[in-house]
N, C-alpha and C positions, 0 to 999 in steps of 0.2 A: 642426364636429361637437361636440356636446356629451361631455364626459370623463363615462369611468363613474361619476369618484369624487361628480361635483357631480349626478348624479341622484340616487345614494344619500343627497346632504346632506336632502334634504326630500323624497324619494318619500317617505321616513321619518320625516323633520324632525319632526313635531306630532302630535299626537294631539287628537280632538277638543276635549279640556276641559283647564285645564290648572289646575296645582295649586300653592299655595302658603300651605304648614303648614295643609293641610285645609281651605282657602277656594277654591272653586272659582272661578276665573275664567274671562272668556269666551276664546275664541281667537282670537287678532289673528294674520291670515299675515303674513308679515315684509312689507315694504315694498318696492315695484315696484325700486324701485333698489337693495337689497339682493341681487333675485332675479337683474337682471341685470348686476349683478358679478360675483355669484357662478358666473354661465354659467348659471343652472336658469332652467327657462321655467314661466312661473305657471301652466302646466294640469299642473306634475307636484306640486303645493300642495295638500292637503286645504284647504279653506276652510269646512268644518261639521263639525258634530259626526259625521251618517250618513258622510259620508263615512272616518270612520274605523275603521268599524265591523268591517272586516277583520284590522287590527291585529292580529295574536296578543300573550298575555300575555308570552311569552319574549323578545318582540323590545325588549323594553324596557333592559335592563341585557345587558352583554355575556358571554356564557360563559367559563368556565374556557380559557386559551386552546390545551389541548391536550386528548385524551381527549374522554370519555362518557359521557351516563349510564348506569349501570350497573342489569341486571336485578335488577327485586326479589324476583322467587322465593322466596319461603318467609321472606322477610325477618319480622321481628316488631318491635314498637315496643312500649317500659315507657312509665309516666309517673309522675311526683313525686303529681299527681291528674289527674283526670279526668268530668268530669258522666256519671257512673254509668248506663249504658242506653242513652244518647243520641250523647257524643262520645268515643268509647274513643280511647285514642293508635291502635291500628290502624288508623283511620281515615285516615291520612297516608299509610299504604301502598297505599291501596285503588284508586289510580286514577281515581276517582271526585270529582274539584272538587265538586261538589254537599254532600260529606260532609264532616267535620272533627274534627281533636280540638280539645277544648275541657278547661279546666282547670275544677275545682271552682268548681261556682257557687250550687248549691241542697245541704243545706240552708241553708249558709253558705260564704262563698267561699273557696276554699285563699289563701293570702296566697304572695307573691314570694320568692324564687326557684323560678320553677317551670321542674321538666326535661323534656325528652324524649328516648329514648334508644333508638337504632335496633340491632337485631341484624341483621347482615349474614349470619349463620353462617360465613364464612369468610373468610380477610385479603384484603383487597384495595388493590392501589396509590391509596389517593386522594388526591384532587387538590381537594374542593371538595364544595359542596351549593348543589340550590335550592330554597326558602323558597318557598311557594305563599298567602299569606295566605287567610282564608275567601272564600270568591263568593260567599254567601248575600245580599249588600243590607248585612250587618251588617258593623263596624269592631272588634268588642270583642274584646278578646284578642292585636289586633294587637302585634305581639312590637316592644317597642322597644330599647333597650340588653341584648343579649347576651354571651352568650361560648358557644365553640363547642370543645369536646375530643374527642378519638378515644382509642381505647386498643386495644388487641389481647385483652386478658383480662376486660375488661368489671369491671375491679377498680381497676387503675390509669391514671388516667386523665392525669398529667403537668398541664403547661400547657399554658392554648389556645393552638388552631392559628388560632382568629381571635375578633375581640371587637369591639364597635360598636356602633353605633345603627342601628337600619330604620327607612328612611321610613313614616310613617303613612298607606300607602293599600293595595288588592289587589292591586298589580301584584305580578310574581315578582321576587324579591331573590335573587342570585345571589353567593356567597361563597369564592372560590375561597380556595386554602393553598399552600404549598408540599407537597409529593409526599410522603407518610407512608404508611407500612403500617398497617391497621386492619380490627378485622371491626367494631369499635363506634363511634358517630358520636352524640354527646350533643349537645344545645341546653341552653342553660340560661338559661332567659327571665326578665332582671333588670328589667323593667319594661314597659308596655303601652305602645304608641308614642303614643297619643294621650290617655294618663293619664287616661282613662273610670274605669278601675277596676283591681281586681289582677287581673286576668287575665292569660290568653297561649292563645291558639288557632293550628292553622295547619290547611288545607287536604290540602297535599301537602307532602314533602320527596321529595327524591330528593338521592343522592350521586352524585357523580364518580368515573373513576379514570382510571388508563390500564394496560396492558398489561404494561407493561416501566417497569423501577428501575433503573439504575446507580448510586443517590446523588450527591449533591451533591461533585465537587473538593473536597481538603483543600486548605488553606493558600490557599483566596480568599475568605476572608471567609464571611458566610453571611447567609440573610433570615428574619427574625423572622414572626411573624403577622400576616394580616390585620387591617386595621382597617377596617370596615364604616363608610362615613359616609350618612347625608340626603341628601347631593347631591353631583352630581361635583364635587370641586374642582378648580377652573381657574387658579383665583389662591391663594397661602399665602404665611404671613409666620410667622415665629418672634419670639412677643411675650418683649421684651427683660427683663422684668421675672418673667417667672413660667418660661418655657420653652416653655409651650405651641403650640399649633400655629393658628392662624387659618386659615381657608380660605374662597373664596363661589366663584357657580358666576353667574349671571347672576337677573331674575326669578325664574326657575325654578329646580327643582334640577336639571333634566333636559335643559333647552332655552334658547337664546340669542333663537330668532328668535319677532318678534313682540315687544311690548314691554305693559304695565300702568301706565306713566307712572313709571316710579321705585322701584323696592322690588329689593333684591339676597338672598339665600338665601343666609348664612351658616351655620358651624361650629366647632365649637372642641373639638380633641385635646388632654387632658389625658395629657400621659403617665409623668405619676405614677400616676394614679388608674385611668389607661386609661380612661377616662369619654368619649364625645363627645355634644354638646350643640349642640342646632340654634335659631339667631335668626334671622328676617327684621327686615331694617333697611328699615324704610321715613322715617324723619326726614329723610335728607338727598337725600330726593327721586332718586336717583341709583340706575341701575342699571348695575353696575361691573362690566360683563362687557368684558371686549379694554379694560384701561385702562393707561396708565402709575402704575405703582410706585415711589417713592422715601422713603426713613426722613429725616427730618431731625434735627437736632442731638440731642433729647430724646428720638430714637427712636421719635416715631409715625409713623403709617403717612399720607404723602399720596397719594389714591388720584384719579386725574383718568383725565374722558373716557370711553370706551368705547360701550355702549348709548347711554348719556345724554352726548352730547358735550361740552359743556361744562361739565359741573360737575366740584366738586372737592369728596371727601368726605376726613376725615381720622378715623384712629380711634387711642386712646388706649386701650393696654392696660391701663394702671393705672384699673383701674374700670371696664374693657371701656366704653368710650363712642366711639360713632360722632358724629361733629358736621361738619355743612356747613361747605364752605371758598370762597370768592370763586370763580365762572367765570372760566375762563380767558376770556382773549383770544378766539382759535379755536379752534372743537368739534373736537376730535380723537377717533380710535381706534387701536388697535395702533401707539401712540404708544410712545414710550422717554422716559424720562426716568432725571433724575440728580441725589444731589446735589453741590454746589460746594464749593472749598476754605470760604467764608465763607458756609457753612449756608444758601447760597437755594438753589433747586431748576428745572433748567435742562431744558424740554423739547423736542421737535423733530417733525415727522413726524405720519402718522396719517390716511390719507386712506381707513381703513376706514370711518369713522363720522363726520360734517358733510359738508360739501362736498370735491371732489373738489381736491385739489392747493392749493400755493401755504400749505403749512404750516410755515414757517418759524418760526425760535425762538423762543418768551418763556421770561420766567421769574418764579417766584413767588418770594415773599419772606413765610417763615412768621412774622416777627415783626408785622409790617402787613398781611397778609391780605391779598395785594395779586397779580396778573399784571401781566407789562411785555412787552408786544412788544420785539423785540429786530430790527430792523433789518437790521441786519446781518450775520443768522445765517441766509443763506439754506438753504433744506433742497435745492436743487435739485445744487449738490459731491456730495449722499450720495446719487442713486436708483438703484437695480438697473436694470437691462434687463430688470426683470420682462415677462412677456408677457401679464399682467394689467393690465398699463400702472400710473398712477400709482397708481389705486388698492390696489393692492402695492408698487409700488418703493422707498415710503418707509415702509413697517412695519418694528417690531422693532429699530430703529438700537442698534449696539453702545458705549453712549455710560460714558466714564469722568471724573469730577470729576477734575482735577488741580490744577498749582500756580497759584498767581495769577489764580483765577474761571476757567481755563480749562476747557475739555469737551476731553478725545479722542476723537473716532469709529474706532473701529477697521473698523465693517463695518456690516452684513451687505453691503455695495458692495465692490467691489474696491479704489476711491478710500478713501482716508480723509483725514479733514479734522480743524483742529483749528480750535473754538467758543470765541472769547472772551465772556463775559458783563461787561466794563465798560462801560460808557455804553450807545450801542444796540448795540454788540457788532461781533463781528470774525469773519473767516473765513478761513482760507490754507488751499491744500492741502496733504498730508503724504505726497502720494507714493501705489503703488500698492500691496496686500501682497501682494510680490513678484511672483509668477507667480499665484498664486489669485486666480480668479475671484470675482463675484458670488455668493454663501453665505446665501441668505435663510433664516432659521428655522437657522444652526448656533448655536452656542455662542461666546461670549468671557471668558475669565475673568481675574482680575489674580491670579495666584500669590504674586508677590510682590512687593507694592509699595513697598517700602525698594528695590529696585533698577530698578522699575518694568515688571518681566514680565508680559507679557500671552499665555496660549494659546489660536488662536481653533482651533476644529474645527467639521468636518461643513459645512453648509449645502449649499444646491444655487443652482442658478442662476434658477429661478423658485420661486415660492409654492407651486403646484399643479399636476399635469397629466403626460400622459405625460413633457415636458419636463423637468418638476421631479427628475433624479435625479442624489440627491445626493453626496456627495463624501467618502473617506476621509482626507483630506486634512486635515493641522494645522501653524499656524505658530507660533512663538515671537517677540512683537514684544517691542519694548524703546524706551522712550518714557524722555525728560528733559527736558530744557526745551519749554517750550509754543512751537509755531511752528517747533519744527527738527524735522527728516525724521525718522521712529525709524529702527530696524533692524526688520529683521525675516527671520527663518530660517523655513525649511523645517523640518519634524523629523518624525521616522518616522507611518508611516499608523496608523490604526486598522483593525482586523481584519475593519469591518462599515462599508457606508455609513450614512451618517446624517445623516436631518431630521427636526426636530421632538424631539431629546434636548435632555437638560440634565444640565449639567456643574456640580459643587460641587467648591470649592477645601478638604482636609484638614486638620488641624492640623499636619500631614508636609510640607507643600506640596505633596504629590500631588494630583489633580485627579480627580475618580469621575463617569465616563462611564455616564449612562444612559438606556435606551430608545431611540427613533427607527424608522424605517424607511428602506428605500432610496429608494424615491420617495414626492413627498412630494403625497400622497392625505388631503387633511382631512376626519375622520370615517370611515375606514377602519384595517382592522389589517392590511391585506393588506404583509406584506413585515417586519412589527414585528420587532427583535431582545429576544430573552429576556436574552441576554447581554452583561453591561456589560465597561467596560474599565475600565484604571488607566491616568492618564498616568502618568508619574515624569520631573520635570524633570531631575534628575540623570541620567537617561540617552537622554531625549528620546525613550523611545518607549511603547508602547501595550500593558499585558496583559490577557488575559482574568479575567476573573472569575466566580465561579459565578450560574449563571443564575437568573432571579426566574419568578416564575407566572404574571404578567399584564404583558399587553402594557400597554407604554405611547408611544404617540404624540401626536398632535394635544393641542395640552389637557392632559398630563399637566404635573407639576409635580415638584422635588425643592428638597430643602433641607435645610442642616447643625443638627442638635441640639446641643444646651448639651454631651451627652455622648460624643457624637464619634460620633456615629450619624446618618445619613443618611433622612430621612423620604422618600420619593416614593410618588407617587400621581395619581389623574385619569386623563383621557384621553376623549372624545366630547365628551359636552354638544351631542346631536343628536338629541331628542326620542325616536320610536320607533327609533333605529336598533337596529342591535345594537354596539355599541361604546361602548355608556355605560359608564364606570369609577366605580363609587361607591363608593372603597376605595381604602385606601393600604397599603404595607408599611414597612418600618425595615429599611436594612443596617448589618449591622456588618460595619466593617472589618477586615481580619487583623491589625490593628496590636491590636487588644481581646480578640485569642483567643491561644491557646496550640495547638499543631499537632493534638491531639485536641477541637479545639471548647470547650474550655473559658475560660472568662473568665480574662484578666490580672490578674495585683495590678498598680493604675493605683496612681500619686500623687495625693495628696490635696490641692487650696488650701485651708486650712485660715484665713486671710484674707486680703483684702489692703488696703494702707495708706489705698485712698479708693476711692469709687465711679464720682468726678467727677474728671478729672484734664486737666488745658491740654495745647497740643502744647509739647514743648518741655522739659517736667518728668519729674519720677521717678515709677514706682510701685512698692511693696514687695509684694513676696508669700512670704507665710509658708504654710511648706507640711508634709506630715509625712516626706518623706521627701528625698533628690538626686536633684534633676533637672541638666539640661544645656538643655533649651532653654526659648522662651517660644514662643509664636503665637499675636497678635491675629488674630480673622477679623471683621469686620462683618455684624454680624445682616442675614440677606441677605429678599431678598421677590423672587416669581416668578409669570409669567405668560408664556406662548404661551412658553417657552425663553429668556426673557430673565431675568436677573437682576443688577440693574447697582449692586446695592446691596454684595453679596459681594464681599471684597477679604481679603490677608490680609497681616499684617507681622510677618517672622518678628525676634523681639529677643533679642540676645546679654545672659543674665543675669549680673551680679558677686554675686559671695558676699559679705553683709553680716552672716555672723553662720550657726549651726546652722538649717541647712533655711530659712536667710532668703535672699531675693535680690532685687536692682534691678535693673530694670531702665530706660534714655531713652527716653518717647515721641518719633518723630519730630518735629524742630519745624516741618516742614513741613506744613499742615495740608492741604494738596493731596495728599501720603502718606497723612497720619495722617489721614482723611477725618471731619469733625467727627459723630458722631453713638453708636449704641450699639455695641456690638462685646463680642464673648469671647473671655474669658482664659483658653487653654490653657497649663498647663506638660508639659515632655514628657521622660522620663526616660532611665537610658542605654538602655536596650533599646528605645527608640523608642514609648511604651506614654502617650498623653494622659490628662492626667486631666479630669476633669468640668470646665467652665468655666463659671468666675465674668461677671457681668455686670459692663462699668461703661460708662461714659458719656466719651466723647472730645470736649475742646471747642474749637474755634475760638482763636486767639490775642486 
């Protein structure tokens, strides 16, 4: 019997034409073997343009994930300008797609930033807006980089509730917020998406709201504003050198299935400037959707496999530059990868994308540009009992660099195995984690790798399918030498099952639990949790936290900022479904606030003694105030809930002097894992400051 969730992947999957930064391309349906892994049968495939033609504009991007929109009755809309006669801003209210407002164009064009600004006449709970761009034939006006503010008085209007970039075509852009009272709802249109000209037009808006407010829980943190991106991001990296945020999504920005020969839909979160900025990379031929992720020693990004199976792109923050990297060995997908104590980078798995099975190890070596089959790293110790057979059993491996070229597999299997990479390589098993089953799509994180702590949570026992539901369930493993059994504990549940979250390790060494659902339905929100957890190793168990706005499952992503803030985002990347996430948020943690919401006085690093430092050696860090701790975390990269780059090593500092302190990198370089990472110091009231980049090297 075919599962509901894999009719939904492509009843809705494509829409006739498909787009990529306003080049229309044709539409390729995914490939016969794609459709039947996935369980869909290729008569539920649009395969032409007519065939799409029933589509609705809303099913594009997913709604606010509670509430409604809300009647416009008597509603009114100002504007900064307007083509006098023709596009008044009430035009937006009207109901009426055929009509539009339009900004000054004749006799001369009003120039950027242009507003629009909706009167509700009375407050209401909102949650969100949808952005209707014009249907006339025409693109001009389309609203590129905004920001989005509400107020109650129509006077003061705060900071935005979201800010970003629109894709450049008609479909509806859907921006949801966090829960605000408002009778006024501003746009404020910072440039045209497809830089024709100064305009900004739109069609329709309509707001969101819901019903009923309690407010957001004191003392668990809180979530910042949306971020509107181009395209769902699927995959993100935090580029080590500026802070920034990296993201791509596949060819598309909306869809995986189907492929162009090579070209990925990039972005990039500025979050100084709050700016986001869209590239398509077509140079390295490669489209890096389901690929393994691994940083190596200087911190770029090796991106292998996925769409385009065997290639290997690599990007270089410093200059933002994408450059082709050697094929691998074997075409992989939903591969894992890692890297090794001696900066080569160790892959395994992936029988979403090449041929089926029989993906055992290599490894690259970023100095020679090179892959090496590794023989002796069989992938068959690590497959699930998936019920998708191979072609899941070996996605997603929970895989960690250790000491002496060795790899950890903690999971997603209930086996775990430990990977040697010297000669053609080695393989022993490590025993089972404990009582927990097979965990496909949970989480594993290293907490703390000076003592070698590992937490795994969630996963379930298949991929997808009524089957797939998944597990409260977390363990605490404990790994030393390479080749001997770990330990591994039991420790308290989480309050929500979960597959498809992702887990980020703190500068606290608390662990921030988010999203998933209880069964695991790819391309679906059915079952989504709004609210995240805290682990806290110090007491081994799970709290709640106040909950976010938009679901995020399948495809979402999170990831730790330079400022001890938490970016997540994503979720679809399923053509017309309704579950596309084009947007992310930022939490802050309660460790940055004060019991009324306000911001902490953080400590300052004010410098420190290098940027490049060996394992084994000292680093100084001059600061402006007393701290008590330090914590290295490793600039972490993610995809499908894996991220195998994050680790963190908390280090005891010696006073060298007023506001100075030393602290030993580990000289084990299987710890201290060779590549970029940031430096937190952390003060007595527990309060991180901003973190420094540097660079960790190899003995």
């Amino acid at each position: 019997m075919l599962q509901s969730w894999a009719v939904s992947i492509l009843l809705c999957a494509v829409i006739g034409t498909r787009r990529a930064n306003a080049i229309v391309l044709p539409y390729e349906p995914p490939p016969p073997a794609v459709l039947e892994r996935e369980g869909v049968p290729a008569a539920a495939v649009r395969t032409s343009k007519e065939d799409a033609s029933s589509i609705t504009l809303a099913g594009l991007s997913a709604p606010p994930a509670t509430g409604s929109q809300l009647p416009r009755t008597g509603w009114t809309a100002t504007a900064s300008s307007s083509e006098a006669g023709v596009a008044p801003p009430g035009n937006a209210l009207d109901g009426n797609t055929g009509s539009l407002w339009h900004s000054q164009y004749t006799p001369g064009s009003a120039q950027p930033p242009h507003t629009i600004t909706i009167d509700m006449k009375q407050d209401y709970n909102t949650i969100g807006l949808t952005y209707l761009p014009r249907q006339d034939g025409s693109s001009n006006g389309n609203i590129g980089q905004h920001q989005v503010f509400v107020s109650r008085d129509g006077t003061n209007f705060g900071s935005p509730v979201a800010f970003g970039t629109y894709r450049d075509d008609n479909e509806l852009k859907v921006t949801p917020w966090q829960t605000t009272v408002a009778r006024y709802v501003r746009i404020v249109a910072l440039t045209e998406a497809g830089n024709r000209g100064p305009w900004a037009s739109a069609a329709e808006i309509y707001v969101w709201g819901v019903g009923s407010f309690s407010g957001p829980p004191s003392g668990k943190g809180k979530w910042g504003p949306t971020i509107d991106f181009p395209i769902v991001p699927v995959a993100a990296a935090v580029e080590n050198d500026s802070g920034n945020v990296v993201v791509w999504s596949a060819y598309m920005d909306d869809s995986f299935a189907g492929t162009n020969g090579g070209t990925t839909q990039t972005a990039i979160y500025n979050p100084t400037s709050r700016i986001v900025t869209q590239r398509t990379i077509t140079n390295t031929n490669h489209d890096m959707f389901c690929p393994g992720i691994s940083r190596d020693v200087s911190g770029r990004l090796i991106v292998t496999g996925g769409n385009t199976a065997p290639r290997t792109s690599i990007y270089n923050s410093n200059g933002d530059v994408w450059s082709a990297g050697a094929d691998m060995q074997i075409g992989r997908g939903y591969q894992s990868s890692t890297t090794c104590s001696d900066g080569r980078i160790f892959t395994i798995g992936g029988s979403w994308s090449g041929d089926l099975g029989g993906k055992n190890g290599e490894i690259y070596n970023p100095n020679a540009n090179s892959w090496t089959l590794l023989s002796g790293t069989p992938v068959a110790p690590m497959l699930t009992a998936d019920n998708g057979g191979i072609y899941r059993s070996d996605n997603h491996a929970w895989l960690f660099g250790w000491k002496n070229g060795f790899v950890f597999q903690a999971g997603p299997s209930k086996a775990m195995n430990w990977y040697g990479t010297s000669g053609s390589g080695s393989r022993s098993g490590a025993g089972n984690r404990a009582a927990d089953g097979d965990s496909m799509c949970g989480n594993a994180v290293m907490f703390d790798a000076v003592a070698g702590k590992i937490v795994t949570i969630g996963g379930a026992p298949h991929y997808s399918g009524f089957s797939a539901v998944s597990t409260t369930a977390a363990h605490v493993i404990t790994i030393n030498s390479p080749n001997s059994t770990p330990t591994v504990t039991k420790v308290g549940s989480m309050s929500f099952n979960r597959i498809f979250a992702n887990s980020i390790v703190l500068p606290d060494g608390q662990v921030f639990v988010v999203g998933g659902q209880t069964v695991g339905q790819p391309f679906s929100d059915d079952g989504a949790h709004l609210t995240p957890e805290m682990f806290n190793p110090a007491t081994n168990s799970f709290t709640q936290l106040v909950p976010m706005a938009v679901e995020r499952t399948y495809h979402s992503v999170a990831l730790l900022l330079l400022d001890g803030t938490v970016f997540v985002g994503g979720g679809g990347l399923c053509g017309s479904c309704s579950t596309n996430h084009f947007d992310a948020q930022i939490y802050t943690p309660q460790y940055l606030l004060n019991s009324d919401g306000s911001a902490r006085t953080r400590p300052t690093i004010n410098s420190l003694s290098t940027t490049s430092v060996a394992v084994g050696n000292t680093l100084t860090i001059n600061t402006n105030s007393a701290i008590t701790k330090v914590s290295l975390i490793r600039f972490g990269s993610v995809t499908h809930s894996v991220d195998t780059d994050q680790r963190r090593m908390p280090l005891t500092p010696t006073s060298v002097g007023t506001n100075s302190y030393r602290v030993t990198i580990p000289s084990d370089s299987g710890v201290a894992l060779p590549g970029a990472w940031m430096v937190f110091v952390i003060n007595s009231s527990g309060v991180p400051s901003v973190a420094k980049s540097i660079q960790i090297r190899p003995s």
